[in-house]
C-alpha positions as CSV (number, residue, x, y, z in Angstrom):
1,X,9.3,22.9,-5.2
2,X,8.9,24.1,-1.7
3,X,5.4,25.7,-2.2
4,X,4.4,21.7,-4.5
5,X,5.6,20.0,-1.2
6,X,4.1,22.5,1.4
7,X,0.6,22.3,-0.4
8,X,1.3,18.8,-0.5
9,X,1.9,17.9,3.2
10,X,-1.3,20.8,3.8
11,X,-3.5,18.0,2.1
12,X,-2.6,15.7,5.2
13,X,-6.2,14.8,5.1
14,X,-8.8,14.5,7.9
15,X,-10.6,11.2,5.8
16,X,-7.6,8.9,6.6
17,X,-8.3,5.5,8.2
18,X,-4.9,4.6,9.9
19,X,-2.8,7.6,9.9
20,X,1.4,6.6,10.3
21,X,1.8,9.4,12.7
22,X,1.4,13.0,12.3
23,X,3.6,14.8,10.8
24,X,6.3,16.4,13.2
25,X,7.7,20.3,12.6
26,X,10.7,18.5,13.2
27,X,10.1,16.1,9.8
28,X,8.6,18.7,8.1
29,X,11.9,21.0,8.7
30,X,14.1,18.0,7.8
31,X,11.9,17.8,4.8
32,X,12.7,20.9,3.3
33,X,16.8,20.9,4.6
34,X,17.1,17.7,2.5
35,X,17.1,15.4,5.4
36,X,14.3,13.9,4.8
37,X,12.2,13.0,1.1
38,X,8.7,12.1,0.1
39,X,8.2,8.7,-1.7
40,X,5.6,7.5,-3.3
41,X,3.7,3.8,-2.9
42,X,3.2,1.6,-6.1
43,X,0.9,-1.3,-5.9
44,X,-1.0,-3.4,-3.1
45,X,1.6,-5.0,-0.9
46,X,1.2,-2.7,1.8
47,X,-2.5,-2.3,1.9
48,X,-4.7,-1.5,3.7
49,X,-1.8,0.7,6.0
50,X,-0.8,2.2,2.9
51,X,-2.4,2.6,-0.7
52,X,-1.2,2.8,-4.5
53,X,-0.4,6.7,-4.8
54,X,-0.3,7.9,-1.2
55,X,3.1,9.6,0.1
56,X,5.3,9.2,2.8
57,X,8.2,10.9,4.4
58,X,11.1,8.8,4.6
59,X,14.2,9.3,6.9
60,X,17.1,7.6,5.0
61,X,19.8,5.8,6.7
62,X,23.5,6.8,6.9
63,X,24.8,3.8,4.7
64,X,27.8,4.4,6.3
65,X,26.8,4.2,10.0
66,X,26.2,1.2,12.7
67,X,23.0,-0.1,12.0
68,X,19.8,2.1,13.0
69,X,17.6,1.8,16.0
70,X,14.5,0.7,13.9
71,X,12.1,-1.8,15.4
72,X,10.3,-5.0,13.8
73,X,7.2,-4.1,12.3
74,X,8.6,-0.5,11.4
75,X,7.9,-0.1,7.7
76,X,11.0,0.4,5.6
77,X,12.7,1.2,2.3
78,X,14.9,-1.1,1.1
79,X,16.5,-2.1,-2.2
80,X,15.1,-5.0,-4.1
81,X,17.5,-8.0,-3.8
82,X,16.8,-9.0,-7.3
83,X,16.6,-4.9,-9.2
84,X,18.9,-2.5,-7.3
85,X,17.9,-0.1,-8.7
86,X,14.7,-0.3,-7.6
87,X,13.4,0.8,-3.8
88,X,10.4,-0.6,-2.4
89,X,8.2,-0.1,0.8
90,X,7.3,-3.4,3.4
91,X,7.3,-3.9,7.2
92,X,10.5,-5.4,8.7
93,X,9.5,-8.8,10.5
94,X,12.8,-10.0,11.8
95,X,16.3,-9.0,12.2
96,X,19.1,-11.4,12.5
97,X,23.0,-10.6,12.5
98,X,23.2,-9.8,8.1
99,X,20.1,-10.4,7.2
100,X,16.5,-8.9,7.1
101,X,13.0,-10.7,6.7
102,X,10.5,-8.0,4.7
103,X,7.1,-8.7,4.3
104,X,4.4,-6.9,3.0
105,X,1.0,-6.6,4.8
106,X,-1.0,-7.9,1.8
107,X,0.6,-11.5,0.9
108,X,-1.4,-11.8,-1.7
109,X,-0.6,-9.0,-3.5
110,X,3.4,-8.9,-2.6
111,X,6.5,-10.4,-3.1
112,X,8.9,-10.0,-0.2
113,X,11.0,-12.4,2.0
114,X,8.6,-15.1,1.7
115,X,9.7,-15.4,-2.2
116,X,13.0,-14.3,-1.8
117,X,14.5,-15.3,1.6
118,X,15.9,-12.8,4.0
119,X,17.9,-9.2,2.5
120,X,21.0,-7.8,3.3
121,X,21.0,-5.0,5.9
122,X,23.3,-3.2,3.2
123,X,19.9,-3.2,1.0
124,X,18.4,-0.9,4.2
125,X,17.4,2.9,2.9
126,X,15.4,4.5,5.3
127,X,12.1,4.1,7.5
128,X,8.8,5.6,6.5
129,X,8.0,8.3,9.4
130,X,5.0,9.8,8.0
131,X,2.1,9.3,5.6
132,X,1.7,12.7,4.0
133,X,-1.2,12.6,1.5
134,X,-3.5,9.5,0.8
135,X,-4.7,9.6,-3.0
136,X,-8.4,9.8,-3.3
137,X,-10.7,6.9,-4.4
138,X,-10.8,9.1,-7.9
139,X,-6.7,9.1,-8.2
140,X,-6.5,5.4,-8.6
């Protein structure tokens, strides 16, 4: 699996439009120790940051901690209020005491807050740190 990921973040391709950030030694470490994992985007409602079939690295969340440091418009991974067992990737707008308001940057192509109201902080999974590979024009 290590040599699958490594060739995968090694793709980090020059042709990217709007990069997430690099990709840090330290993510990449964390990567392989298990700390962090790669995830990949399903459908519109984040384009144009992010597109069906790219990957990201995502740092979960302790579930058990006080609630992380992350700022509004950091894009998340949360649970979806209405599938649990389903984890999907939008941009956190606001932040109130329980409650979080997720929207994704293509309203016409997501559901998110404005459909289902605010989300629990419980339903919090991680943050997206990095975009690893982009899928090509061909791969979708």
């Amino acid at each position: 699996m290590g040599h699958r990921l490594l060739s995968r973040v090694l793709s980090f391709s020059s042709d990217l439009q709007k990069p997430l950030a690099a990709v840090g030694l330290l993510d990449l470490l964390l990567l392989f120790c298990g700390r962090r994992r790669v995830m990949q985007v399903e459908g519109y409602s984040m384009w144009p940051t992010l597109k069906p079939k790219d990957r990201v690295i995502v740092r979960p969340f302790d579930q058990h901690a006080a609630f992380p440091a992350i700022g509004i418009g950091a894009i998340v991974v949360y649970l979806h209020p209405q599938q649990p067992s389903r984890q999907v990737i939008k941009r956190l707008h606001a932040v109130e005491d329980t409650q979080l308001t997720i929207l994704g940057d293509c309203p016409d192509a997501s559901t998110d807050s404005r459909q289902w109201g605010c989300v629990p902080k419980e339903c919090l999974v991680g943050e997206v740190v990095a975009l690893v590979t982009t899928a090509s024009e061909q791969d979708r």
